[in-house]
The first five atom37 places (N, CA, C, CB, O) and aatype in JSON, in Angstrom:
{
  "aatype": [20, 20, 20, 20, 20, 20, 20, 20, 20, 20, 20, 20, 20, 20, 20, 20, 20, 20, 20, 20, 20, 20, 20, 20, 20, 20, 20, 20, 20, 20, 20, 20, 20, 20, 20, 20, 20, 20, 20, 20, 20, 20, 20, 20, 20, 20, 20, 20, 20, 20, 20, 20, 20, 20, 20, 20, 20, 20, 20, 20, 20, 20, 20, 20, 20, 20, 20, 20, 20, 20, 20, 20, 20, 20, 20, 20, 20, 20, 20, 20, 20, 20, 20, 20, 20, 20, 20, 20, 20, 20, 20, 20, 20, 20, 20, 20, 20, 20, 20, 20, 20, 20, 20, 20, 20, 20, 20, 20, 20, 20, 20, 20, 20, 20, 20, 20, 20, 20, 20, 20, 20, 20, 20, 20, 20, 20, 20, 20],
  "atom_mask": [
    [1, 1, 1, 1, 1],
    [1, 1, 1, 1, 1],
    [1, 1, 1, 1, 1],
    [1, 1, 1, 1, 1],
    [1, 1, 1, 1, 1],
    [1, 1, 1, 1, 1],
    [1, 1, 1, 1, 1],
    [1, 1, 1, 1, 1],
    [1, 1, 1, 1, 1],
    [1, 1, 1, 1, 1],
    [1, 1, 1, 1, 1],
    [1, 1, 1, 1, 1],
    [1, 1, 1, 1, 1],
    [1, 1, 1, 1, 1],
    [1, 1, 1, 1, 1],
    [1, 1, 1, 1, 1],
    [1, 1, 1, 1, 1],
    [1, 1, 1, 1, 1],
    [1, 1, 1, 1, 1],
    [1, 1, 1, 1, 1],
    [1, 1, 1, 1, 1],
    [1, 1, 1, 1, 1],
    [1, 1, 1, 1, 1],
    [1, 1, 1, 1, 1],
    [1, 1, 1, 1, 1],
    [1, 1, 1, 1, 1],
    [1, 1, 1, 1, 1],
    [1, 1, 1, 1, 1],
    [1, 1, 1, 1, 1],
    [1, 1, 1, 1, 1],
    [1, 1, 1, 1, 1],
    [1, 1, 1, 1, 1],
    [1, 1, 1, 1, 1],
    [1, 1, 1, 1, 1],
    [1, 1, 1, 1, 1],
    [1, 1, 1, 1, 1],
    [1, 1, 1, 1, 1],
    [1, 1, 1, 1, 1],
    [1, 1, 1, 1, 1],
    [1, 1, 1, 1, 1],
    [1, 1, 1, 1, 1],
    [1, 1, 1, 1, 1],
    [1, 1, 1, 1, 1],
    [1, 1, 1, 1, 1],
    [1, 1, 1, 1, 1],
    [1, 1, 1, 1, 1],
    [1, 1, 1, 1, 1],
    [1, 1, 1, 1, 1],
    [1, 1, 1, 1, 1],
    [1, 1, 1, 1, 1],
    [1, 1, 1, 1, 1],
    [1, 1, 1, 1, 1],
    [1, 1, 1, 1, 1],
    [1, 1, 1, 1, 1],
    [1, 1, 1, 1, 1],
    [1, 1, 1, 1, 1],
    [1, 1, 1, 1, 1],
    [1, 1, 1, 1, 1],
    [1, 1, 1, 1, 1],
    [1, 1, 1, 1, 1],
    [1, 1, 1, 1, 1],
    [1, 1, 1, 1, 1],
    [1, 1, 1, 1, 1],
    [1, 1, 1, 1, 1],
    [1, 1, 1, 1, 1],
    [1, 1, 1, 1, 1],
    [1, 1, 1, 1, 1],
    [1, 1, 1, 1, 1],
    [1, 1, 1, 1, 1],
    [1, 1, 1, 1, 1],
    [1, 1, 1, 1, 1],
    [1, 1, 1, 1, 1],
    [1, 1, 1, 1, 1],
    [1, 1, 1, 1, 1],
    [1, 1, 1, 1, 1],
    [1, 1, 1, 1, 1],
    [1, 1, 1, 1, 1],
    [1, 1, 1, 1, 1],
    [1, 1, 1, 1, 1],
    [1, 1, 1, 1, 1],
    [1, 1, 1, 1, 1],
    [1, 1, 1, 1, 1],
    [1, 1, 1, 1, 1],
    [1, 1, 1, 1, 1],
    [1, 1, 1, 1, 1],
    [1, 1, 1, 1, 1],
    [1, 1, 1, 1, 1],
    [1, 1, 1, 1, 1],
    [1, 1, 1, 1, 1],
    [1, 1, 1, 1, 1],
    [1, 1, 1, 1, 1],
    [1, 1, 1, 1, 1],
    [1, 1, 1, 1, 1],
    [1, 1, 1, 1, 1],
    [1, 1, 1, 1, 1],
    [1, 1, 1, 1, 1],
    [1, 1, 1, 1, 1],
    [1, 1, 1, 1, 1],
    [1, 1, 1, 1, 1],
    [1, 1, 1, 1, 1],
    [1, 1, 1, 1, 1],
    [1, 1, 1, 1, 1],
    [1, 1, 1, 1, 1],
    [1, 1, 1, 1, 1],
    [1, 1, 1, 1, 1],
    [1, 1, 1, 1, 1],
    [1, 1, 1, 1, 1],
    [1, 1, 1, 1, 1],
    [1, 1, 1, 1, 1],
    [1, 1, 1, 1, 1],
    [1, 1, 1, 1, 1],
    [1, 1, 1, 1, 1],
    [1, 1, 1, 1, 1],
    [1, 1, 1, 1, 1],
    [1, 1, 1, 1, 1],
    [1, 1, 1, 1, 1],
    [1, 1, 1, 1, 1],
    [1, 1, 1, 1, 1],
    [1, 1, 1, 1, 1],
    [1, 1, 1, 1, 1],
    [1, 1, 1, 1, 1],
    [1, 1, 1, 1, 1],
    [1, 1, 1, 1, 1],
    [1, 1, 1, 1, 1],
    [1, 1, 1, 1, 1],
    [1, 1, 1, 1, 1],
    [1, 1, 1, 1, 1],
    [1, 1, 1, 1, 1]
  ],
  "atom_positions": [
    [[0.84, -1.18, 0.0], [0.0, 0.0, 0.0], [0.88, 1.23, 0.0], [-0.95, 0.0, 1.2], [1.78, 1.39, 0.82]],
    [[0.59, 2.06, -0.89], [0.97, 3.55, -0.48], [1.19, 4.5, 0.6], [0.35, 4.08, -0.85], [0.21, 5.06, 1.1]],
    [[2.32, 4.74, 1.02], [2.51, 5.84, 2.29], [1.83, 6.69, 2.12], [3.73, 6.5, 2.56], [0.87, 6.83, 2.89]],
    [[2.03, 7.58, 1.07], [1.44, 8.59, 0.74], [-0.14, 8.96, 0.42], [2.07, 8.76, -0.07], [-0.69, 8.96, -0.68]],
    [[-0.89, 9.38, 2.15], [-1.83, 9.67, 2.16], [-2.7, 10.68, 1.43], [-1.77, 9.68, 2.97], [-3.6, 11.2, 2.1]],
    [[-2.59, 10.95, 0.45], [-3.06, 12.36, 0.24], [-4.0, 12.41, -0.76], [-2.0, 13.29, -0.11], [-3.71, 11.73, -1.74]],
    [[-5.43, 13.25, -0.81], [-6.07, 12.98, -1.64], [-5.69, 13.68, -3.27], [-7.24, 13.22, -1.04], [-4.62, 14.14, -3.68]],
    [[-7.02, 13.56, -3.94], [-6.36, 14.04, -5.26], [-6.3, 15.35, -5.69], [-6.91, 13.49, -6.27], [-5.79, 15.74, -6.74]],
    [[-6.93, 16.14, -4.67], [-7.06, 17.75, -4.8], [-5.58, 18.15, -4.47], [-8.27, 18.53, -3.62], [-4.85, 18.85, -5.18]],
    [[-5.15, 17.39, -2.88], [-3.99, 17.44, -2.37], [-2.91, 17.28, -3.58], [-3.93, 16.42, -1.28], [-2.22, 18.26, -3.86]],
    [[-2.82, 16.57, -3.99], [-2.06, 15.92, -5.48], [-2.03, 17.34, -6.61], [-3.3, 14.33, -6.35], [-1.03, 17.81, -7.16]],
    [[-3.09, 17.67, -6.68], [-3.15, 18.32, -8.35], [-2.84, 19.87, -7.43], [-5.2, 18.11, -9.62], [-2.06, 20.58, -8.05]],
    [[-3.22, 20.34, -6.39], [-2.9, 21.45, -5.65], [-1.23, 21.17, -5.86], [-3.61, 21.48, -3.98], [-0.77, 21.71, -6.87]],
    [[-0.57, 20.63, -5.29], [0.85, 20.15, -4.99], [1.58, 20.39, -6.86], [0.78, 18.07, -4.21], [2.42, 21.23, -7.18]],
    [[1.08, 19.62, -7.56], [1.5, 19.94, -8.9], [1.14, 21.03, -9.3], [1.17, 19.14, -9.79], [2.02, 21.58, -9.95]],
    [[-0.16, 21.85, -9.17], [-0.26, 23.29, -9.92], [0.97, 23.72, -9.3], [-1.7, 24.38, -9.61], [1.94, 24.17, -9.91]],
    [[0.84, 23.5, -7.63], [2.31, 24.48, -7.14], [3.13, 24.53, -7.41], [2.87, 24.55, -6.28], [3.64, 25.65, -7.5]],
    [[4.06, 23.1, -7.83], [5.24, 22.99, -8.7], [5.33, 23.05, -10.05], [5.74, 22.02, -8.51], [6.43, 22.84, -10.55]],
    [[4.14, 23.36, -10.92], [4.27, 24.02, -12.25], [4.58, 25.56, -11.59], [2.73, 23.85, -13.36], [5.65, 26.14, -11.76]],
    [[3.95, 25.86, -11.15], [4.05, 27.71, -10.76], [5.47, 27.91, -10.35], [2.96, 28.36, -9.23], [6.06, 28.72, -11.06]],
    [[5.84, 27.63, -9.85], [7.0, 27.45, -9.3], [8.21, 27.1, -10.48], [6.77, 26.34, -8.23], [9.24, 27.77, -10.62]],
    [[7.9, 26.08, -11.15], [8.69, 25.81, -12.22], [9.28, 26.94, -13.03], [8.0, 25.03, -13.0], [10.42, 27.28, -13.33]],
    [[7.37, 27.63, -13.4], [7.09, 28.69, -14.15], [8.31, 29.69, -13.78], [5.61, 29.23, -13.86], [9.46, 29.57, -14.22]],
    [[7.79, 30.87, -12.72], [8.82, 31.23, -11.85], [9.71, 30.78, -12.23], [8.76, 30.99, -10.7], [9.84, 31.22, -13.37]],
    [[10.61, 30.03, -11.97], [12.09, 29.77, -11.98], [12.89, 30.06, -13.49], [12.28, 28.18, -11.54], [13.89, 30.76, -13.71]],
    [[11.92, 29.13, -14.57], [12.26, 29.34, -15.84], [12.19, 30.99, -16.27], [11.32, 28.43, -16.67], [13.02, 31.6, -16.94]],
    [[10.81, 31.56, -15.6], [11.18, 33.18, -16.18], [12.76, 33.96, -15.77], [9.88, 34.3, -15.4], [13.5, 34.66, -16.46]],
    [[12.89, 33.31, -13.84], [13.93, 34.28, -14.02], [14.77, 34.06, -14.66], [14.44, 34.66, -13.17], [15.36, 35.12, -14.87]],
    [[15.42, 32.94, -15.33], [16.83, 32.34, -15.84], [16.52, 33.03, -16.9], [17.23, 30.66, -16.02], [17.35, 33.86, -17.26]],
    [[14.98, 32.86, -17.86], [15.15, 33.73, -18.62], [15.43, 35.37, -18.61], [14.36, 33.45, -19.06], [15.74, 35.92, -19.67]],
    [[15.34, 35.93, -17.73], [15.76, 37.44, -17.37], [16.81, 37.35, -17.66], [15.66, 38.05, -16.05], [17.31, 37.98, -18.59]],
    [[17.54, 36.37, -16.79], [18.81, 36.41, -16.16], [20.17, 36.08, -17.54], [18.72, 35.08, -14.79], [21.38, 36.3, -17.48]],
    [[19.47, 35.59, -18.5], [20.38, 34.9, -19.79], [19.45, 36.45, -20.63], [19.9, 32.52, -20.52], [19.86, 36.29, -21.78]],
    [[18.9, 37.21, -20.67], [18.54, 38.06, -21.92], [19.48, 39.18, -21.23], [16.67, 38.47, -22.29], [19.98, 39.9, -22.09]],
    [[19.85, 39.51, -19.95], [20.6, 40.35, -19.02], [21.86, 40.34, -19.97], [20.82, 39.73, -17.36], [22.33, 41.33, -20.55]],
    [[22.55, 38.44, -20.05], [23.75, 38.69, -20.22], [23.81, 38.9, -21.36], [24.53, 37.92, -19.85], [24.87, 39.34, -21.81]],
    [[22.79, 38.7, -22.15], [23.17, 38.79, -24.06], [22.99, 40.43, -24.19], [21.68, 37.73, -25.43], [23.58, 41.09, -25.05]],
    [[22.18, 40.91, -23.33], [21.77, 42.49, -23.86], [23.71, 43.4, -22.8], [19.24, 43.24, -22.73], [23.79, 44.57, -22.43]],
    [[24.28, 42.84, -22.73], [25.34, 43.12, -21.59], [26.43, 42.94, -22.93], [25.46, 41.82, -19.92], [26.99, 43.92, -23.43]],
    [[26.63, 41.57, -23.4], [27.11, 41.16, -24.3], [27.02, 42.64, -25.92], [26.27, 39.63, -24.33], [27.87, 43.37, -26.42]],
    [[26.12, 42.5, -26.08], [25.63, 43.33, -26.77], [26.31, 45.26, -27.05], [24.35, 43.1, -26.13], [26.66, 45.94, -28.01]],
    [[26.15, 45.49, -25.28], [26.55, 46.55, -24.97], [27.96, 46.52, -25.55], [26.37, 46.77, -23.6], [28.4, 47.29, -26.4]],
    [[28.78, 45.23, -24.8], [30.05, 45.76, -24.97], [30.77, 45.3, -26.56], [30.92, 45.21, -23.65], [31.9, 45.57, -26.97]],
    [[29.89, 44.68, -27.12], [29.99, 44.57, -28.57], [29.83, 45.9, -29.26], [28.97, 43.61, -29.1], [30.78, 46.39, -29.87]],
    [[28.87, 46.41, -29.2], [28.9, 48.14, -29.58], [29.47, 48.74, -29.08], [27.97, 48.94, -29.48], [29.29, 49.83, -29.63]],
    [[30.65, 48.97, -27.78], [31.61, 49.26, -27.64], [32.6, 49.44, -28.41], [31.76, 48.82, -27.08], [33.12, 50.47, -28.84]],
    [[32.98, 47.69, -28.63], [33.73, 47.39, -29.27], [33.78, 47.68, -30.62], [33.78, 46.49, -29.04], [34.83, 47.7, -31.26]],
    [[32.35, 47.96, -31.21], [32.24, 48.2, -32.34], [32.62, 49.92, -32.92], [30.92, 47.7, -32.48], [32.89, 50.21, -34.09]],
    [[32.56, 50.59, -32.12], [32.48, 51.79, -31.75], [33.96, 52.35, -31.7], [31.71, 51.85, -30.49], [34.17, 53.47, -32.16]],
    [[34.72, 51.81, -31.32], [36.34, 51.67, -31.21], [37.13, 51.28, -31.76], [36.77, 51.24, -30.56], [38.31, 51.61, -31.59]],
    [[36.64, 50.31, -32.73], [37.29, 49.92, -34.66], [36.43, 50.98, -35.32], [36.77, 47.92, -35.61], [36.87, 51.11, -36.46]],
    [[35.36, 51.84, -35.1], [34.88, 52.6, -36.13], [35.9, 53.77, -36.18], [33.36, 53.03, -35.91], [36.44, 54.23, -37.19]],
    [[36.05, 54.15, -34.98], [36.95, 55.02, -34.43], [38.51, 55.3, -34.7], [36.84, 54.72, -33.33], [38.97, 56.27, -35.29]],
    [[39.23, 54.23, -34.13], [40.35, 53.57, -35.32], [40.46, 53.67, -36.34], [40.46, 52.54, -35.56], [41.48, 54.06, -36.91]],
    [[39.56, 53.39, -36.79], [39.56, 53.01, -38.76], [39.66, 54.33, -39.18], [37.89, 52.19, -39.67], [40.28, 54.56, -40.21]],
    [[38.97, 55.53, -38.33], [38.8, 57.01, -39.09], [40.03, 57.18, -38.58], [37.53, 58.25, -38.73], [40.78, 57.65, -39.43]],
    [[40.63, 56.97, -37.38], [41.9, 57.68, -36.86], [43.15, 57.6, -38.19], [42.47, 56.78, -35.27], [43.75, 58.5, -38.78]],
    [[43.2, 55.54, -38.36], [44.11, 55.55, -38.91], [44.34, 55.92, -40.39], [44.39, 54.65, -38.62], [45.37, 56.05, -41.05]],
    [[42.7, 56.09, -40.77], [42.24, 56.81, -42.29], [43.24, 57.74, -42.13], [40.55, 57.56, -42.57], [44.35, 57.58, -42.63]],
    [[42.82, 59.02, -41.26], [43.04, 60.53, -41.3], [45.02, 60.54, -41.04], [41.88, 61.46, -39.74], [45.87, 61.21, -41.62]],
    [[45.1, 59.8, -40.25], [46.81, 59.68, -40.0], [47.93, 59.27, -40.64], [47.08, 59.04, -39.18], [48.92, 59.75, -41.18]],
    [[47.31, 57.93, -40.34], [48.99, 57.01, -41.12], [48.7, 57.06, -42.84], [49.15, 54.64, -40.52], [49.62, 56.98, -43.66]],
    [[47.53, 57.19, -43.14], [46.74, 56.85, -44.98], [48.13, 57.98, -45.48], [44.22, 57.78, -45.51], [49.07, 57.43, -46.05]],
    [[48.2, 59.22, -45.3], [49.19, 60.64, -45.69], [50.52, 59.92, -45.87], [49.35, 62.04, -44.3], [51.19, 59.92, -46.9]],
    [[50.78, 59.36, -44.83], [52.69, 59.23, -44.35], [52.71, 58.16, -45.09], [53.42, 58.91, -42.49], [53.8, 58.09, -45.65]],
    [[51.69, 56.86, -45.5], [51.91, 55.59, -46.05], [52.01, 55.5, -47.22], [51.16, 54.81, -45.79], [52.65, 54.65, -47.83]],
    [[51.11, 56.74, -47.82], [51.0, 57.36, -49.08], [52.26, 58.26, -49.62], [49.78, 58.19, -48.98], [52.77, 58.22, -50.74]],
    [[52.51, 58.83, -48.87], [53.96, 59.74, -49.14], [54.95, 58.56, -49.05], [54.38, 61.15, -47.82], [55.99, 58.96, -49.56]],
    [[55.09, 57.44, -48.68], [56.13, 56.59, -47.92], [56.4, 56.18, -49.95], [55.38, 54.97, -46.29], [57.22, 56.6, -50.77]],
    [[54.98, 54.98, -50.05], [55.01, 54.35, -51.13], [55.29, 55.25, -52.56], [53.79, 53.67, -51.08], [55.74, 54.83, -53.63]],
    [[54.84, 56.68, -52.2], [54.94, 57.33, -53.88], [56.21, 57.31, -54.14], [54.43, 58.93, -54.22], [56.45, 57.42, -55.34]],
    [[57.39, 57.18, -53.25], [58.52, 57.45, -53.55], [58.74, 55.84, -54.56], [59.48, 57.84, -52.09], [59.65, 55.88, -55.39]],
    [[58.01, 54.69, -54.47], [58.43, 53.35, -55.24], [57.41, 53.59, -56.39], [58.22, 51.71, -54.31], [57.74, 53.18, -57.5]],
    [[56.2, 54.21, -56.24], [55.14, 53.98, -57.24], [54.78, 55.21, -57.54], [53.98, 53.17, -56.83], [55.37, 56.2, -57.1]],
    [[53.64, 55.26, -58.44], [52.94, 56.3, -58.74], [51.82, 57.28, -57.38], [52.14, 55.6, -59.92], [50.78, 56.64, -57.21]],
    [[51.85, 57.96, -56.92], [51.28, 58.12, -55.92], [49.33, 58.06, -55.83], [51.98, 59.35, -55.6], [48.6, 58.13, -54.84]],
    [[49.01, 57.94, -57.12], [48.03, 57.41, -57.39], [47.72, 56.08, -56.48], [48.13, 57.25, -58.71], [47.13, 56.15, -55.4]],
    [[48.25, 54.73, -57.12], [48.49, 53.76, -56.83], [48.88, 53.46, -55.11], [49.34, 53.55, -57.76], [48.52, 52.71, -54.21]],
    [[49.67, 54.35, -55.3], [49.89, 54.25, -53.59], [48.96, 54.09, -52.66], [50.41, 55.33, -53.05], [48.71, 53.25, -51.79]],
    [[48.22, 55.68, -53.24], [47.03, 56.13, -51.83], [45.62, 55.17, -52.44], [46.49, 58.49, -51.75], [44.65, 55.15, -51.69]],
    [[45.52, 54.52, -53.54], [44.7, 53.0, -53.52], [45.19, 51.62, -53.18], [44.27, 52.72, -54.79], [44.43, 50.66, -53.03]],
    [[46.54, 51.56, -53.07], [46.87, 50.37, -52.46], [46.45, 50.69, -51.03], [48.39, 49.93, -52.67], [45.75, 49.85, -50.47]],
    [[46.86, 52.01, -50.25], [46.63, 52.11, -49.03], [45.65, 51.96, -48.39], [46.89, 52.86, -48.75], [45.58, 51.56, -47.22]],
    [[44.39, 52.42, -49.44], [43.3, 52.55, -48.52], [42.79, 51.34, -48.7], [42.33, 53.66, -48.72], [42.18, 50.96, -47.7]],
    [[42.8, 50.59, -49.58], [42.23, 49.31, -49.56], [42.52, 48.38, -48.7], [42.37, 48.8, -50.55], [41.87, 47.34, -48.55]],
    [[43.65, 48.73, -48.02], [44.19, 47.73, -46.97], [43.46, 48.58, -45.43], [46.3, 47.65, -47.04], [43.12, 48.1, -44.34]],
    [[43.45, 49.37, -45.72], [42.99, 50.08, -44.31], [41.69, 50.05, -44.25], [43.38, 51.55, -44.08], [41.19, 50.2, -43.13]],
    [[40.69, 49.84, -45.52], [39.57, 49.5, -45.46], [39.16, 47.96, -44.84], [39.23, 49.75, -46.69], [38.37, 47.73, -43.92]],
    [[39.82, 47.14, -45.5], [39.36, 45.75, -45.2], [39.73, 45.43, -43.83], [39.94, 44.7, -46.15], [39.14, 44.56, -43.18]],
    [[41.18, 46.46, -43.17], [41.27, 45.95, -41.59], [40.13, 46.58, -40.99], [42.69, 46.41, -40.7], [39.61, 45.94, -40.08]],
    [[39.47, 48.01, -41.39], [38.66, 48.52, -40.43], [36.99, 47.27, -40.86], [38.53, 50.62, -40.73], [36.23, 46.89, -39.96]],
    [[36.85, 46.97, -41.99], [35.34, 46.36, -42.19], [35.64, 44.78, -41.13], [34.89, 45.97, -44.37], [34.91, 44.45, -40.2]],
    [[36.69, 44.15, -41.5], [37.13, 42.66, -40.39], [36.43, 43.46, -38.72], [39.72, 42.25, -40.26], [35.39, 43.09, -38.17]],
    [[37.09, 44.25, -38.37], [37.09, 45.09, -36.94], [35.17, 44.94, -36.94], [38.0, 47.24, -37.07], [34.68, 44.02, -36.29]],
    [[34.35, 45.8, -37.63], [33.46, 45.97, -37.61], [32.27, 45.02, -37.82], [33.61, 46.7, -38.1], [31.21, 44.99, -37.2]],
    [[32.8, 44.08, -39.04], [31.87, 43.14, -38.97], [31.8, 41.65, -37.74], [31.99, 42.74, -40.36], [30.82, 41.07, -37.29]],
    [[33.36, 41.43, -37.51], [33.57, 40.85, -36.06], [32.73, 41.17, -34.91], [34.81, 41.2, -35.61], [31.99, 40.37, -34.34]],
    [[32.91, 42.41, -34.61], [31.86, 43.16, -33.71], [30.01, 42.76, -33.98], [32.16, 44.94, -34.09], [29.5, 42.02, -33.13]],
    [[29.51, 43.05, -34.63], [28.18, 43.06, -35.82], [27.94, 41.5, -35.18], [28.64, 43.25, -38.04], [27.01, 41.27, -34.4]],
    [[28.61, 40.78, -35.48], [28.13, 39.39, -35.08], [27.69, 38.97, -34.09], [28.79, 38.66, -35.14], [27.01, 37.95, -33.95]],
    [[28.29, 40.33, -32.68], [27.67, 39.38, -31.76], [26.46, 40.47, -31.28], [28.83, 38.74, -30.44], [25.98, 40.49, -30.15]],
    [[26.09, 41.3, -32.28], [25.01, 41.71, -31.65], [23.69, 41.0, -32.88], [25.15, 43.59, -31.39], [22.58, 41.52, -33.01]],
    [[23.9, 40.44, -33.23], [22.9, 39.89, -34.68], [21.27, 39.27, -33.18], [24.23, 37.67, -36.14], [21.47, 38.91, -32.02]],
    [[20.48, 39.34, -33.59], [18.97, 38.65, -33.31], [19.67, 37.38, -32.49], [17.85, 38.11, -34.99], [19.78, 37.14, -31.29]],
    [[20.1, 36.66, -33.76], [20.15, 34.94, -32.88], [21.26, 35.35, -32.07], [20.6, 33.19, -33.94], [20.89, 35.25, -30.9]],
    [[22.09, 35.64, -32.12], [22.97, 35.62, -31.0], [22.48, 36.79, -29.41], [24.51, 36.12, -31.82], [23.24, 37.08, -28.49]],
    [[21.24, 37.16, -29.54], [20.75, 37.69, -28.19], [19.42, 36.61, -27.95], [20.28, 39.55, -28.28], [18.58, 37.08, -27.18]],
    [[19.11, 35.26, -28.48], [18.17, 34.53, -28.23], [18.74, 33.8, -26.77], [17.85, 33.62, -29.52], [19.93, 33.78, -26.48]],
    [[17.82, 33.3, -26.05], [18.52, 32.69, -24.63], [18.04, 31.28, -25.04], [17.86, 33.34, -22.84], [16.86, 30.96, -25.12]],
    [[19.25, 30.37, -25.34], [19.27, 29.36, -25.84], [19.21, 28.6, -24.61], [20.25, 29.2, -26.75], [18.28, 27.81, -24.45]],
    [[20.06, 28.74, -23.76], [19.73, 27.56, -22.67], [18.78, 27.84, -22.22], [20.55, 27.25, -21.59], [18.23, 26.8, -21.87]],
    [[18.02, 28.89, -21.92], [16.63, 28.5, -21.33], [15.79, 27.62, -22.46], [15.73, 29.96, -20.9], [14.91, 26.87, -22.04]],
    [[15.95, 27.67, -23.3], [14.96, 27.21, -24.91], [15.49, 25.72, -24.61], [15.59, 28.07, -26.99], [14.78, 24.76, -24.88]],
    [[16.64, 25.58, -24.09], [16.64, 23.81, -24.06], [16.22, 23.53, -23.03], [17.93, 22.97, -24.17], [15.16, 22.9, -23.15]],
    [[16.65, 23.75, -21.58], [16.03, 23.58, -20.17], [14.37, 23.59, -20.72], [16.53, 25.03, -18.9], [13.82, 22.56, -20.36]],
    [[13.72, 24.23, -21.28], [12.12, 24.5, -20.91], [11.8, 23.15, -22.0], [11.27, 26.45, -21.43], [10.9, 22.4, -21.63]],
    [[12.49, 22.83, -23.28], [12.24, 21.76, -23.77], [12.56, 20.0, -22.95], [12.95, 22.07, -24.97], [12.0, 18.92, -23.15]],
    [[13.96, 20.48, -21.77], [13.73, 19.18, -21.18], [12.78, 19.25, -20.18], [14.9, 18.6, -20.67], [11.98, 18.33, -20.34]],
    [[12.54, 19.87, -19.3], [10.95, 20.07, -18.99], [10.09, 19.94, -19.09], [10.49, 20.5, -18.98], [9.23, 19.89, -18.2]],
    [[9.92, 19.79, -20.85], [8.41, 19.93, -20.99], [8.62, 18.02, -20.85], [7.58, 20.92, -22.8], [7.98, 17.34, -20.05]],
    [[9.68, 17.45, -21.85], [9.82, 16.67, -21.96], [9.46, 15.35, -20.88], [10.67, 17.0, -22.33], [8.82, 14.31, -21.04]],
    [[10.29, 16.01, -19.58], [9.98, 15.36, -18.4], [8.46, 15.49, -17.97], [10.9, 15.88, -17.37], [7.9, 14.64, -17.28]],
    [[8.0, 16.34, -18.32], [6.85, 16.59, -17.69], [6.0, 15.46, -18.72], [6.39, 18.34, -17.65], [5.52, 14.57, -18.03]],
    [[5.78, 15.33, -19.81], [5.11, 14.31, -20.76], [5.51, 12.78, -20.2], [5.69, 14.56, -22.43], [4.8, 11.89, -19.73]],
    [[6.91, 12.88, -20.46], [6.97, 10.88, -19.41], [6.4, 10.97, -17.91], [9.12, 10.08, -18.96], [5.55, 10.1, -17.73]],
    [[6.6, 11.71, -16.87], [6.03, 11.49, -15.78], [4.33, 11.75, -15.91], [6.77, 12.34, -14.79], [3.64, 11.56, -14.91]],
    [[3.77, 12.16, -17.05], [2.21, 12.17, -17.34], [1.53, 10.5, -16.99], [1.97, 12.64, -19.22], [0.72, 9.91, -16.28]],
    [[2.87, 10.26, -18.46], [2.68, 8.65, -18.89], [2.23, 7.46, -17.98], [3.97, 8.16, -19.34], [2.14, 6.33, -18.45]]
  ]
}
């Protein structure tokens, strides 16, 4: 026989409580994981913000002296397009690196999306 005296109100009271509760718990983790992606985020636009920054610095600076450097081997034409093309593609790498981690899917809270799927999961076999 069963220890467990309890009727079935007792029972389904006891489980609403630990769905609620469940509930609860899963929201905060979800807070708590959209916290770190929107955090993440921040310091990605930081970061992004500081190769934009760069990229104009080293436009406006070194592009002159690198350009004066090379006209002395080439045409100075050629120069100040070899130059910038290289100073372009380091500043777009800088920027699009950055860009990635603020994209949609990468602020989705994936471990809560699996936790709530083993959950549900568990919750369907212990139905059974």
């Amino acid at each position: 026989m069963d220890n467990d005296a309890r009727s079935i109100p007792e029972i389904l009271s006891a489980v609403t409580s630990d769905l609620a509760n469940l509930v609860r718990k899963e929201s905060l983790l979800v807070r708590t994981e959209v916290s770190e992606k929107i955090s993440d985020a921040a310091k990605a636009g930081a970061t992004m913000s500081i190769g934009a920054a760069l990229l104009l610095g080293g436009f406006l600076t070194l592009m002159a002296a690198v350009v004066i450097g090379l006209s002395k081997f080439m045409d100075p034409f050629w120069a100040a397009l070899l130059v910038g093309v290289v100073a372009g593609l380091i500043g777009f790498t800088l920027v699009r690196g950055a860009a990635q981690k603020v994209k949609p899917a990468a602020l989705t809270p994936d471990r809560v999306s699996r936790q709530i799927s083993k959950d549900a999961q568990f919750v369907k076999e212990q139905v059974r």
